[in-house]
N, C-alpha and C positions, 0 to 999 in steps of 0.2 A: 504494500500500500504506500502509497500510491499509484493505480493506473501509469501506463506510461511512463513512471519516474524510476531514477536509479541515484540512489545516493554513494558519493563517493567519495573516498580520503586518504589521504596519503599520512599515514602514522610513520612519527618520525621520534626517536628513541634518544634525542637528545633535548637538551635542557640546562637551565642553570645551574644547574651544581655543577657544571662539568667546567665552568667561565672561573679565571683567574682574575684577581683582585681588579689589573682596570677593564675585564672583558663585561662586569657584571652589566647585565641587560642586553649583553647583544646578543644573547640567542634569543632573544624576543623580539630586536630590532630586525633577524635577519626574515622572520615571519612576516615583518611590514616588509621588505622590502621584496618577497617573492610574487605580492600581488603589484609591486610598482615597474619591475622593470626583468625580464629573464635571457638569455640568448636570444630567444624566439620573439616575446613578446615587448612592446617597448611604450612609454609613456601610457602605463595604465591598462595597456590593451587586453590585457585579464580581466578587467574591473568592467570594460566597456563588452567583453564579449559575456560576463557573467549578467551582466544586465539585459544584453542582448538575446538571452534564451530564456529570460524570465525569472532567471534567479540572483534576486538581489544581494547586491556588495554591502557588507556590514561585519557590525564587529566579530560576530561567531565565524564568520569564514577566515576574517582575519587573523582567527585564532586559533583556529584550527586546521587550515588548509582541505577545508571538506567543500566538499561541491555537490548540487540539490540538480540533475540535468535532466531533460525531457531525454526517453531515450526514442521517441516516435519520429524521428528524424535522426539518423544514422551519421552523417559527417559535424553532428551536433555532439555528437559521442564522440567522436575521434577526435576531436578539437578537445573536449574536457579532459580525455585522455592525455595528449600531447600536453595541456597545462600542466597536470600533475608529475608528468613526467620531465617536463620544465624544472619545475618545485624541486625535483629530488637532486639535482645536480648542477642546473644551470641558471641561478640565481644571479643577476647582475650589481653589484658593488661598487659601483662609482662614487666618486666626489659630488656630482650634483646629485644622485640617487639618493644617498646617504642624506645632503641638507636640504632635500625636498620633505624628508620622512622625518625630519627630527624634530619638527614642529609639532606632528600627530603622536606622534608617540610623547613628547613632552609634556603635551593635554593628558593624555592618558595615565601617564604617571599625574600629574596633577590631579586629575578625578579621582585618584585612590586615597588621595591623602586626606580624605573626610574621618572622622569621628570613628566609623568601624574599618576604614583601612587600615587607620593606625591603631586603634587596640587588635587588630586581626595578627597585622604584622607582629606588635610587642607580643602576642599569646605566642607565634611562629618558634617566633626568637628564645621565649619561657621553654615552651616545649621541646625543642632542636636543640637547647643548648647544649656544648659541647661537641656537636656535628659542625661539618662542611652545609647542610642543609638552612641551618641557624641562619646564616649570610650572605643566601644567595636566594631570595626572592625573585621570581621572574621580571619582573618589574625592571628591574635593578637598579640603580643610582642616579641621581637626577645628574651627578657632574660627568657620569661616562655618557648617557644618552646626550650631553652636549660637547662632549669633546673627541670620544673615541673617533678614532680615523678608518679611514677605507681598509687603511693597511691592515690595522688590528681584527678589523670586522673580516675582510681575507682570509687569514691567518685562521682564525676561530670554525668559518665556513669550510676550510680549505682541511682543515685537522679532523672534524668531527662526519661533514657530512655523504656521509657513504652506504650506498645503497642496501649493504647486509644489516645498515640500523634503520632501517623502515620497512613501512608491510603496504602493499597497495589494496585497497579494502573497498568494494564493490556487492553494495544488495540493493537488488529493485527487479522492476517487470521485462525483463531481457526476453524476448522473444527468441533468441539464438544464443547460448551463454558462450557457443564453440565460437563466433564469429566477435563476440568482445573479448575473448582471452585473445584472438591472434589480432587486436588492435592494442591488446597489452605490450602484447609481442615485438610491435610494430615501434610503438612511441616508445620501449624502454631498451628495446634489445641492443642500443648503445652505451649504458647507459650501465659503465663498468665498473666494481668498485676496486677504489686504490688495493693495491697485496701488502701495504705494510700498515693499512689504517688500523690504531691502536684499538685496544682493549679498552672498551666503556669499564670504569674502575665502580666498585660497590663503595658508599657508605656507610659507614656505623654509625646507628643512634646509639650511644651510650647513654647504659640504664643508669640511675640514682636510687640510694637505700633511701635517700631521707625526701618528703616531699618539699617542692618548691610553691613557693609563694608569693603573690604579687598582689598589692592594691593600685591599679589604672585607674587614673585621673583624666579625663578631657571634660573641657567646659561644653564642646557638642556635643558629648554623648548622649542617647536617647534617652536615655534612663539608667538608675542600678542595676546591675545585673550580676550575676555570679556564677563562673563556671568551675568545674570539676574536670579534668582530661588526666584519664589514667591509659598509660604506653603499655600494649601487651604485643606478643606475637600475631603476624598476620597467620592461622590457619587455611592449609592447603582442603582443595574440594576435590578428593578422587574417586571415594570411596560410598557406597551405601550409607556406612557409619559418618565421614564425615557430612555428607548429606544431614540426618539423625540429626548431629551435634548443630548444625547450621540452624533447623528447624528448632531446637530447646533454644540455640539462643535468639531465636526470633519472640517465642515466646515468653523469655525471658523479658526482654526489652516492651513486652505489651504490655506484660503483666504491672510493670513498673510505670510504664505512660499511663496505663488506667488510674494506678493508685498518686501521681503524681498531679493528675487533672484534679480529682474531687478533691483533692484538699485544696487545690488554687482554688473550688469553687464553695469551700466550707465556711463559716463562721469566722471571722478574722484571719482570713488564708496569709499564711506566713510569704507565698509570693502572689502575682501578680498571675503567671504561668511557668511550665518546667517541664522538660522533657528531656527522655533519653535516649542516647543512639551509641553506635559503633561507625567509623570512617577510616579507610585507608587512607594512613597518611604518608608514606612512602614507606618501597616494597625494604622491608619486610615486618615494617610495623605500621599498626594501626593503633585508634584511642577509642577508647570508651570514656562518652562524653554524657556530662549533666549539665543542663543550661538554666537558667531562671533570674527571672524579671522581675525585681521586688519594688518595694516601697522607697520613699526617701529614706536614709538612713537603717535599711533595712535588711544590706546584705548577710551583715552574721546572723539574723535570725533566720532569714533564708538558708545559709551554708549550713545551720547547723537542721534546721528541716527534714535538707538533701540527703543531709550522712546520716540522720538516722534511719530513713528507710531500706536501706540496703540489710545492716544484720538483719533486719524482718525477716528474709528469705532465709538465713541461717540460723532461725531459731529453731532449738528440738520440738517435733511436734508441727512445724511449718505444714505438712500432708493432711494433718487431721484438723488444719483451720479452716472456721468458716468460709474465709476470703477463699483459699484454694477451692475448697470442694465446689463452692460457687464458680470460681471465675474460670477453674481450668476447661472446662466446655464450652465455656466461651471462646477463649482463645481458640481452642483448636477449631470450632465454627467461625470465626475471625479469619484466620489462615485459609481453613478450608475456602473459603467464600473468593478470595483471591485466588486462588490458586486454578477453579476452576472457571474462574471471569476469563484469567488466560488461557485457558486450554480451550476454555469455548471461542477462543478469538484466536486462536495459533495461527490460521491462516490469514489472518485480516491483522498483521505485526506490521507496524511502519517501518517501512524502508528505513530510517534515520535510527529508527533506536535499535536495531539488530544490528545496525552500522557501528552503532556506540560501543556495542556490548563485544563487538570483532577488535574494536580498538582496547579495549581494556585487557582484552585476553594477550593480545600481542604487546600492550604495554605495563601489566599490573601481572600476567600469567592467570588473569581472573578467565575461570570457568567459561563454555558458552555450552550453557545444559539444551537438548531439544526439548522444548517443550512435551513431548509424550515423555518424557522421563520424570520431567517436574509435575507429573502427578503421579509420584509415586509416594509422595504426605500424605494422601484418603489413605496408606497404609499403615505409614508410621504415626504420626500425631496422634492416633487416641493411646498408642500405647509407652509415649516419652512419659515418664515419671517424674514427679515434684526434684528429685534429688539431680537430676540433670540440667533440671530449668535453675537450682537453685544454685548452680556450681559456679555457673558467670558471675554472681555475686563476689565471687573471690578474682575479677579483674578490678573491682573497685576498690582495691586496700589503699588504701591511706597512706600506708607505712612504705609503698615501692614504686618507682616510675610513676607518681602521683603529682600533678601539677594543679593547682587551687589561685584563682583568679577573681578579684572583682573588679568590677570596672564602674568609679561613678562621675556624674557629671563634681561636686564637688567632696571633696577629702573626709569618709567618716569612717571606715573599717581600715585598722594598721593589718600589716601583716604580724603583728604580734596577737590582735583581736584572731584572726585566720589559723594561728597555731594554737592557740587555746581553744578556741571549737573543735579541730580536731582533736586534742587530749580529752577534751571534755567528751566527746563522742562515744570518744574509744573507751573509756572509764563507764560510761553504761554500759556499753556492750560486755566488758570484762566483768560487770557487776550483776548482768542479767534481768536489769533495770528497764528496758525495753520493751513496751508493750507491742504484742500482737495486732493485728489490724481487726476492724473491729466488723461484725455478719452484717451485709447490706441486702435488703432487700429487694427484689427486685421484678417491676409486674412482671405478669406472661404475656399480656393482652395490648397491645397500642389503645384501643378503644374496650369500653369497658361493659357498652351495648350498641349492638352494631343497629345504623338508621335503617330506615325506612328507606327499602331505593325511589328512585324516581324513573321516570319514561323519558323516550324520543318524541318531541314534539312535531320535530320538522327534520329531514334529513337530505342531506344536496352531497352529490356527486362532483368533483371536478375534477374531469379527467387531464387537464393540461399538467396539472401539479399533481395527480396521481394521489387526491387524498379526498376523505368524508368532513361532512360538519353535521353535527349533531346541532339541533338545538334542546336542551333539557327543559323537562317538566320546571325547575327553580330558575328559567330564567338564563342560565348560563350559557356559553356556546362552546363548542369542544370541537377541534378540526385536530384532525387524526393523519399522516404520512407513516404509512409504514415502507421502511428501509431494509438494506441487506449488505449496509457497509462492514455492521459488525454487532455479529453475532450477541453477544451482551450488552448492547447498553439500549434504553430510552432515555431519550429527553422531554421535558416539559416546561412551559412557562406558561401562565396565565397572567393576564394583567388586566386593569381598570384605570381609564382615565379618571383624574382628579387628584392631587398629591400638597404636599405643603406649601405651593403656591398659594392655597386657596384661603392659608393660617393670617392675622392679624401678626402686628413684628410683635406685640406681648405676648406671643403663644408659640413663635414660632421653635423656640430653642427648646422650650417642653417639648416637644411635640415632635421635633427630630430626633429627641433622644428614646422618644417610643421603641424603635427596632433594638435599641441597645439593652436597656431595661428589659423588656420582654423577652430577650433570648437570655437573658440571667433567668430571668422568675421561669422561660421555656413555652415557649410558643406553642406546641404541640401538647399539650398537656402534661408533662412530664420535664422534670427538671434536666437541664440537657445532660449531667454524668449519668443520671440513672439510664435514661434514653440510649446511649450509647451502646449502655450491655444489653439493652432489650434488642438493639436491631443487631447483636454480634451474628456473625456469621449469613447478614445479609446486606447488599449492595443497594442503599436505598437512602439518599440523602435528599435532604429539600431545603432550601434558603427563602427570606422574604428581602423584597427591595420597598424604598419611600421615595422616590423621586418629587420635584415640580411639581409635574405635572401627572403623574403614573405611582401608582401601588402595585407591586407585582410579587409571585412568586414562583421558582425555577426549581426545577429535580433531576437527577439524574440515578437511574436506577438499573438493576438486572432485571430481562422481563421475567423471571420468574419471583422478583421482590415488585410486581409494581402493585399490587395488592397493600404492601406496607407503604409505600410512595403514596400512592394516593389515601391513603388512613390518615398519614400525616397532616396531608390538606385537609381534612376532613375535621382534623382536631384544629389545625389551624383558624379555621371560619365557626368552630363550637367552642373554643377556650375561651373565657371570661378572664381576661393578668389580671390579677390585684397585688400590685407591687409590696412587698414585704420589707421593713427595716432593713435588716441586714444584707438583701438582694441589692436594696439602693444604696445602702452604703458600699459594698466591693463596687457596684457599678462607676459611682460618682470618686473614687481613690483611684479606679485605673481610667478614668475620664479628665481626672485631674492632674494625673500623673504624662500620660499623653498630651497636653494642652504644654505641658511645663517644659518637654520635649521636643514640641514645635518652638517654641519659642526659644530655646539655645540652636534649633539648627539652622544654619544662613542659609540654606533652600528653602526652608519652608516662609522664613521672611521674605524673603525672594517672590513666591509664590503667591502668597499673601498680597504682597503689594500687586503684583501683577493683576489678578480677580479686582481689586479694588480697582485700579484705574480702567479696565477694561470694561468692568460691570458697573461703573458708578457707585460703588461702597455699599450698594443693596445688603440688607441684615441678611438675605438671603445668602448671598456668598462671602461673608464678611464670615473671617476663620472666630469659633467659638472660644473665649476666655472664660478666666477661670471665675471671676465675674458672673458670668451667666450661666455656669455651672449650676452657683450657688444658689438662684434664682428660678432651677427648674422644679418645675410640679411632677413631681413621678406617678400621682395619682390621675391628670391631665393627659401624660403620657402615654399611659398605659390604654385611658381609657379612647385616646385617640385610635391608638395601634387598632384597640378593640373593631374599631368604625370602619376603619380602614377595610377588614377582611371580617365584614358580616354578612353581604347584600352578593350574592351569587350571581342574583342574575346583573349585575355590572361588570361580570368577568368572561374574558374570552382566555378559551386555555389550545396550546398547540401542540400536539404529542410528534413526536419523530423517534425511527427508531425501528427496532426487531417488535414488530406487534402482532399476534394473533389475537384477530378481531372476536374469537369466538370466549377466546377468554376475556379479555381486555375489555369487551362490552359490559358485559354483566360487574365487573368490578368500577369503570365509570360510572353507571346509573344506582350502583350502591354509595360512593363514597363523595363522588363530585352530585350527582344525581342527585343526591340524600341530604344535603349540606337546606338548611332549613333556610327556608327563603321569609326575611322580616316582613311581618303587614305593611309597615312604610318605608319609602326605600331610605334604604341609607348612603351617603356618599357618592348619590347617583348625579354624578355631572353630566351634561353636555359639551362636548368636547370643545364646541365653538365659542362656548359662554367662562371659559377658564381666564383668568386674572393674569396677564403676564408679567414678565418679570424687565426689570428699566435696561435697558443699553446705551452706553453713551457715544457720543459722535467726534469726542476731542482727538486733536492732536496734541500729544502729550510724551514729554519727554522724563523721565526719574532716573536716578541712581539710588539704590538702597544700600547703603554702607552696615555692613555688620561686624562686627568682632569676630575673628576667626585666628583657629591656630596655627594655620597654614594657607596660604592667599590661596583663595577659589575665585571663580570668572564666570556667571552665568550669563545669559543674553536671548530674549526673549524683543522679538520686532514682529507689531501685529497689523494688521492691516483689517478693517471693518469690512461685510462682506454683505449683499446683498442679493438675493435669489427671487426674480420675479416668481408672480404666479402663475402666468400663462406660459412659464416655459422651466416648470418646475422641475418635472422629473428628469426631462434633458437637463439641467441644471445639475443636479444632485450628482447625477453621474458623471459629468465635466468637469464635475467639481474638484473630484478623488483626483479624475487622471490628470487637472492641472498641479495639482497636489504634490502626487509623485513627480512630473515636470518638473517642480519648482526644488523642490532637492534633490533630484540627480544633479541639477545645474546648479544651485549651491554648492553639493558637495565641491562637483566637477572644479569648482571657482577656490575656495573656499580650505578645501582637502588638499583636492592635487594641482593648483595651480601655485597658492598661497604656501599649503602647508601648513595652517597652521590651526587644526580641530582637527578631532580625531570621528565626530560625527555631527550630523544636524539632521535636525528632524522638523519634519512640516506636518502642523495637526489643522484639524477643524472644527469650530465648536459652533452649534445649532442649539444646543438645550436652553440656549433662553429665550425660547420660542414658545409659545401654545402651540399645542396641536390643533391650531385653527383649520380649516378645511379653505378658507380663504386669505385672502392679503398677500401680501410677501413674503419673503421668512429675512431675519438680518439677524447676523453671524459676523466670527471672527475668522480668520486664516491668519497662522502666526508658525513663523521659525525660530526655533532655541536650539542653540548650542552653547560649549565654554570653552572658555580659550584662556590668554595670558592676557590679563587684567590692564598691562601696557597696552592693549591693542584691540583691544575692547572697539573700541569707536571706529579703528581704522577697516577693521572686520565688517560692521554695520553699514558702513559706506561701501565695501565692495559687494555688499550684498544688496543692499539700496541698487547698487548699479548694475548690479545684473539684472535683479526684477525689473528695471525699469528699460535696460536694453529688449528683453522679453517682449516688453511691449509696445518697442518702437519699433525693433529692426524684426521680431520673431524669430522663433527655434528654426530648426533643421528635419528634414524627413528623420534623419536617423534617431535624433532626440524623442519623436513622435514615435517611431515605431520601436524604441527601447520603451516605453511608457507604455505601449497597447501591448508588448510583447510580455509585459511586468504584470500587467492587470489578468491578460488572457492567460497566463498560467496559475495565476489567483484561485482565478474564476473555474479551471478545469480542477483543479486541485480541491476547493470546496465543493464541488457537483458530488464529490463521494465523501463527502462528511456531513453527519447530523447534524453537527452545533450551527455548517452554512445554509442547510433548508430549515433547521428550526429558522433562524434569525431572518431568510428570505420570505418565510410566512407569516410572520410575525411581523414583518415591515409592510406587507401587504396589506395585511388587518389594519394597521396603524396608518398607515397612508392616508394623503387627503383626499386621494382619490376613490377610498374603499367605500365602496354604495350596496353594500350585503351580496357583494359576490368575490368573495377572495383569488377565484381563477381569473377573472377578469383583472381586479388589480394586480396581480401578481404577473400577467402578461404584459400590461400597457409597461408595469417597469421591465422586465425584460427586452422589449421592444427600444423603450428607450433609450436602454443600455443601448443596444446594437447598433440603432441608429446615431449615438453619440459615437461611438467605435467609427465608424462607415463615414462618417463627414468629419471625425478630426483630420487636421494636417495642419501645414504649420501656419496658415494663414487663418484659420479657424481657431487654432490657440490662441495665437497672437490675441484676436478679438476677444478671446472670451478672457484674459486676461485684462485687456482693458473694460472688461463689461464688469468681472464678478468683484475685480478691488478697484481701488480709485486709482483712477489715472490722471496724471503720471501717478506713481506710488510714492513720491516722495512728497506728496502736497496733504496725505493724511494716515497717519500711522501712530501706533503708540511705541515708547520704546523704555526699558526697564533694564536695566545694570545690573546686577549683584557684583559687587565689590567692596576689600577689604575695607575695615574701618581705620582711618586713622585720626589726627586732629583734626577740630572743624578748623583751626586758619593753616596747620599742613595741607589739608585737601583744597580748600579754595587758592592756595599760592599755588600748588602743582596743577589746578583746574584751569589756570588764566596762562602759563607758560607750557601745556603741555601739548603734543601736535593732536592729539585727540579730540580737547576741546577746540583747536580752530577747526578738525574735520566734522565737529559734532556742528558747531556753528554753520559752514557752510552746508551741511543738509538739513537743520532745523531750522535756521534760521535766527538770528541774533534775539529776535523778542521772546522766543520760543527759551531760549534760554537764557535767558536773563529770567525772565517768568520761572523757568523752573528752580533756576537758583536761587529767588528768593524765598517760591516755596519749601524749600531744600533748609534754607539757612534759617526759618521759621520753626521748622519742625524740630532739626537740630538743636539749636537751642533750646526748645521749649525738654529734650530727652537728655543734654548733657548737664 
């Protein structure tokens, strides 16, 4: 899976540890430079032919050297071929190659240095200490990425990279597999490796007896948190038995997440959240990790939490506890439930992740089991025993290759508090001090009496989309697409026009905090830890959304769990929340905790300001403080949510998926069916009579300056957008492919002319808009990237000038057919997945055009799609560029800065002498900033 596609990659067995003191990073730099320039290929022509078949240039290729290709066109394949065969030997290293790419990679080292790159890095460094791995981050050094030379970059390429250290790695729809191995044949069979190329050398993680300890401080860290990383041996997979052992520790690691959740959701839960896992972390060790997110000031009580649950599983007696006898059938129905999702889907395996899993085997020695063999668990799992689940417990010791970290935004837990919880810990468990986990009960039943079903009112056939619509006895409408993409899954969404646009601004912050509060107190009747083990060993989840303008809720389920899927809903539109103390209280600590988090990170201020000048400061998009926290009605809340999801028949629901109708009927007309329709409607809007939300028309120019620990550069340039309505739906679809237009040729400008961003991304925003069926719609179109804060402006201006060359001089056929070629394999790629006909029918229904026939809408957009396809070119872009933003582009736009904070009369000295500000001047124009500086220096002062 995918039809026609074949993914492909050239796994390469080198890496940074292998880089000497000034090489650090250039085995990451020589990855950029294989897509910039190779023997064969030259200025890009990788990038432009990867574009050119549909598969777009971005960071994961960058990273990887994998390739996504149509294999339905055959010298389209031997071209991917020839790149990868490029990549393994004939990499070009020049002096200008080299300072085209050093810009992009600069950025990219810069984006890592936020808040979790550098505690990620310090943990590295905790953990590896002692290793060659400790100091060699791929990344590597911000002073080698600017000064290493061609020569050394040579040198490093010229030592290491040789064809017996890579593996050529090929899964997809191969109609001939004999005729792609002899174009293997073909593009490599030169393609020699050196006879004296060295020996890849092994490193030692060297263990420690005693644990290591660290208190990490960053002023933008998200919040406290605390981890535990204990080093054990990676275990080899050859054997039945180690099979056995893989499966206890799988449910090992459940067992511990289940009991880990319900205390995050208990009575003054010592964290916020906390889970456990296992990671390789280079061959031949791996860690067994505990994470968790606590309160202010809150890490030791966390750590010490964490350490107690573990003896749990080594206490005597652990077999004959309630928790065990309860949970272990769970678990193994947990496992089970997975285990046969994939086997029901063996043949419907994405090309990309069987790709993944070839790479790890060639690069980790990790396993690639056939899936008929991974279900040989229905044999083992019921009969693994408590003592083998309980044995993993002894990778968590304290006492050995144990590494214990907290990380907070400001200084409250020493590493002397960190070693005293440990001794404290360990002194219960030596004393036998340690209580057992305590019998939970748990219903059998989701519902506790099953409704009343209901009838088919009305029933419509639409053969274009190959699907039914029910209309229900309560009002509701249900359109059904049954698929055969893959074998396990359904999907669902229902939704209702009407959502918190409709709220007064005194209600509105209660009122969004509905979905939060209710999924503590448990929307489906049941508190959500309990819920959890009631659906174990079933594939049946459901979520709710609160939109503007829309209420909705989505599932994704096994068809033989949609029975419990739709139960869910059923409890969903029959539960009564009545918010509880203690429910409001955990809610409103990690609501307040997250509030405190945005506001130390300089993205999220960033952000912030951006909604606010874009949206006019609307309470609607204005970021919630901690203010208004304190000011919500949970009982308001609650009873909003209540409204929201009472009134049936104001919902329209769309199934996709593995459906037998003979089953799947009779369980609709019970649980959606049955869902009790109120004598007055509730929340029943008309879609045309919804309350919109303000947008503003300014040109507007900000920098938001924030404190940071290491200079960041964000850049956000918006442009107002405006969609007639007599040429709506051609609209909409012109829209994307102007879209994509616009950053290919950014990048193009930007990337590889400049050099200096490592991506840019072009979005579009419509949500503040009613779903009115008439008027216009007006929107934003905005590109953000980040770069070096020096150059901030001078970026903005060459990007200013290409959109505006765009729409003087216009693109190129080639431009235009990279862009239909980018869409059109979008588009064939989603035809065999669910989530793209749910979302295609679901847009149908929502459409302004939908008049109670979804085949109908759902064609007029298809059409429209096609006929926007069929009349682009470059004179037709051209135009609709100067139609959908203002033309020229530089006469109305909004534009937003993120940058370092420093003094306010340092920044305004460096703002009047610096070339940015005269570039900013001449595309803003003088008044434009002068007006923004004195807003600037208003606000300033009024915060310093």
């Amino acid at each position: 899976m995918p039809k026609m596609r074949a993914a492909l990659a050239l796994a390469v067995k080198i890496g940074s540890v292998l880089e000497e003191e000034e090489e650090r990073g250039v085995a990451h730099i020589v990855e950029h430079l294989a897509f910039s320039a190779t023997r064969k290929y030259t200025n890009h022509d990788i990038v432009k032919f990867l574009e050119g078949i549909g598969a777009e240039f971005g960071a994961c290729q960058n990273a990887l050297t994998a390739l996504f290709v149509p294999v339905d066109k055959p010298e389209l394949l031997s071209q991917a071929s020839s790149v990868l065969a490029e990549f393994s030997s004939e990499v070009r290293i020049s002096a200008d190659d080299l300072e085209k790419e050093r810009g992009a990679v600069l950025e990219e080292y810069r984006g890592s240095r936020n808040a979790n790159g550098r505690m990620q890095d310090a943990h590295w460094a905790l953990m590896m200490e002692g290793s060659k791995y400790a100091e060699r981050l791929p990344i590597g050094l911000e002073k080698v990425i600017r000064s290493v030379t061609p020569e050394t970059m040579k040198w490093f390429y010229n030592k290491w990279y040789h064809t017996q250290n890579m593996a050529l790695i090929a899964v997809g729809d191969f109609q001939d597999t004999q005729t792609f191995v002899e174009l293997i044949r073909t593009h490599f069979e030169g393609k020699v490796s050196s006879l004296d190329a060295p020996t890849i050398p092994r490193f030692i993680v060297p263990s420690h007896a005693v644990p290591r300890f660290s208190s990490f401080v960053d002023s933008e860290a998200s919040g406290p948190a605390v981890m535990i990383s204990c080093k054990v041996p990676v275990s080899e997979l050859k054997t039945v038995k180690d099979y056995r052992n893989l499966l206890a520790e799988s449910m090992f690691f459940h067992a511990l997440n289940q009991r880990l959740f319900k205390l995050s959701r208990a009575n003054d839960p010592p964290y916020f959240s906390c889970s456990a896992t296992a990671d390789i972390l280079v061959l031949p060790t791996k860690a067994y990790i505990m994470a968790s997110s606590s309160k202010q000031r809150g890490t030791t009580e966390a750590l010490k939490s964490m350490l107690v649950e573990i003896p749990i599983f080594r206490l005597p007696g652990f077999a004959c506890m309630a928790f065990w006898n309860v949970n272990c059938p769970l678990l193994v129905l947990f496992l089970l439930s997975e285990i046969e999702s994939a086997y029901l889907e063996r043949d419907q395996m994405q090309s990309v992740n069987l790709r993944d899993e070839y790479i790890q085997h060639f690069l980790r020695n990790e396993p690639v089991v056939e899936i008929e063999y991974e279900f040989i668990p229905i044999f083992l799992l019921p009969e693994i025993s408590v003592t083998e689940v309980s044995k993993y417990t002894e990778n968590f010791w304290t006492s050995f290759n144990c590494v214990i970290k907290t990380i907070e935004p400001q200084a409250a837990a020493t590493v002397d508090d960190l070693r005293n919880i440990v001794l404290l810990v360990n002194s219960f468990e030596m004393e036998g001090s340690i209580s057992p986990w305590a019998e939970e009960r748990i219903p059998e039943d989701i519902i506790s009496v099953l409704p009343d079903p209901g009838h088919v009112v009305q029933q419509f056939e639409y053969s274009s989309i190959d699907a039914t619509e029910l209309i229900l006895s309560n009002g509701m409408r249900v359109c059904m697409k049954c698929t055969n993409f893959f074998d396990d899954q359904v999907l669902f969404t229902g939704f209702s026009f009407g959502g918190l646009s409709e709220l007064q601004q005194n209600e509105y912050f209660s009122c969004s905090m509905g979905p939060t509060i209710a999924g503590e107190i448990g929307v489906f009747g049941h508190r959500l830890s309990i819920l959890l083990d009631m659906l174990a060993g079933k594939r049946a989840e459901v979520g709710t959304g609160l939109g503007a303008y829309m209420k909705s809720f989505s599932g994704d389920c096994s068809p033989s769990d949609l029975e419990s899927a739709l139960q869910l809903v059923y409890q969903l539109f029959s539960t009564e929340l009545i918010p509880r103390e203690e429910d409001v209280k955990i809610v409103m600590q990690m609501a307040e905790e997250s509030v405190r988090a945005q506001e130390r990170d300089p993205h999220t201020v960033f952000f912030n300001r951006v909604r606010e000048i874009n949206y006019g400061n609307s309470y609607f998009f204005r970021p919630i403080k901690i203010g208004d926290l304190r000011k919500v009605d949970p009982f308001r809340a609650c009873e909003y949510f209540n409204h929201c999801f009472k009134d049936p028949s104001t919902f329209t629901v769309v199934i996709v998926g593995t459906i037998d109708m003979t089953i799947a009927l009779p369980l609709i007309l019970m649980y959606l069916g049955g869902i009790p329709r109120p004598p007055n409607p509730v929340m029943n809007f008309e879609r045309d009579e919804l309350k919109g939300l303000p947008l503003p028309s300014l040109l507007l120019l900000s920098f938001v300056r924030s404190p940071m620990v290491e200079a960041q550069c964000s850049v956000q340039l918006c442009f107002p957008m405006e969609l007639k309505n007599e040429k709506m739906m051609e609209d909409v679809h012109l829209n994307g492919l102007i879209c994509k237009l616009l950053e290919t040729k950014i990048m193009q400008v930007l990337r590889f002319q400049h050099g200096q961003i490592y991506s840019a991304g072009f979005s579009v925003f419509l949500g503040g808009n009613k779903p009115s069926r008439v008027g216009d719609i007006r929107g934003d179109i905005s590109v953000n990237f980040s770069c070096d804060p020096e150059i901030a402006a001078t970026l903005v201006s060459h990007a200013l000038d290409e959109i505006q060359r765009l729409q003087e001089v216009g693109t190129s056929d080639v431009d235009v057919s990279t862009v239909l070629e980018l869409e059109q394999r979008a588009h064939e790629n989603g035809l065999q997945e669910n989530y793209y006909w749910l979302e295609r029918i679901l847009q149908s229904y929502q459409s302004r055009i939908f008049s109670r026939d979804v085949g109908a809408s759902f064609k007029i957009q298809d059409e429209s799609r096609i006929q926007v396809r069929n009349t682009l070119a470059p004179l037709t872009a051209q135009m609709a560029l100067q139609r959908i933003i203002p033309y020229p582009c530089k006469k109305q736009y909004t534009l937003v800065i993120l940058m370092p904070k420093a003094s306010l009369i340092k920044r305004l000295k460096s703002f009047f002498k610096s070339t940015d500000a005269k570039i900013l001047i001449g595309i803003a124009g003088s008044a434009l900033v002068a007006h923004s500086i004195r807003r600037y220096y208003q606000r300033e002062s009024k915060s310093e």
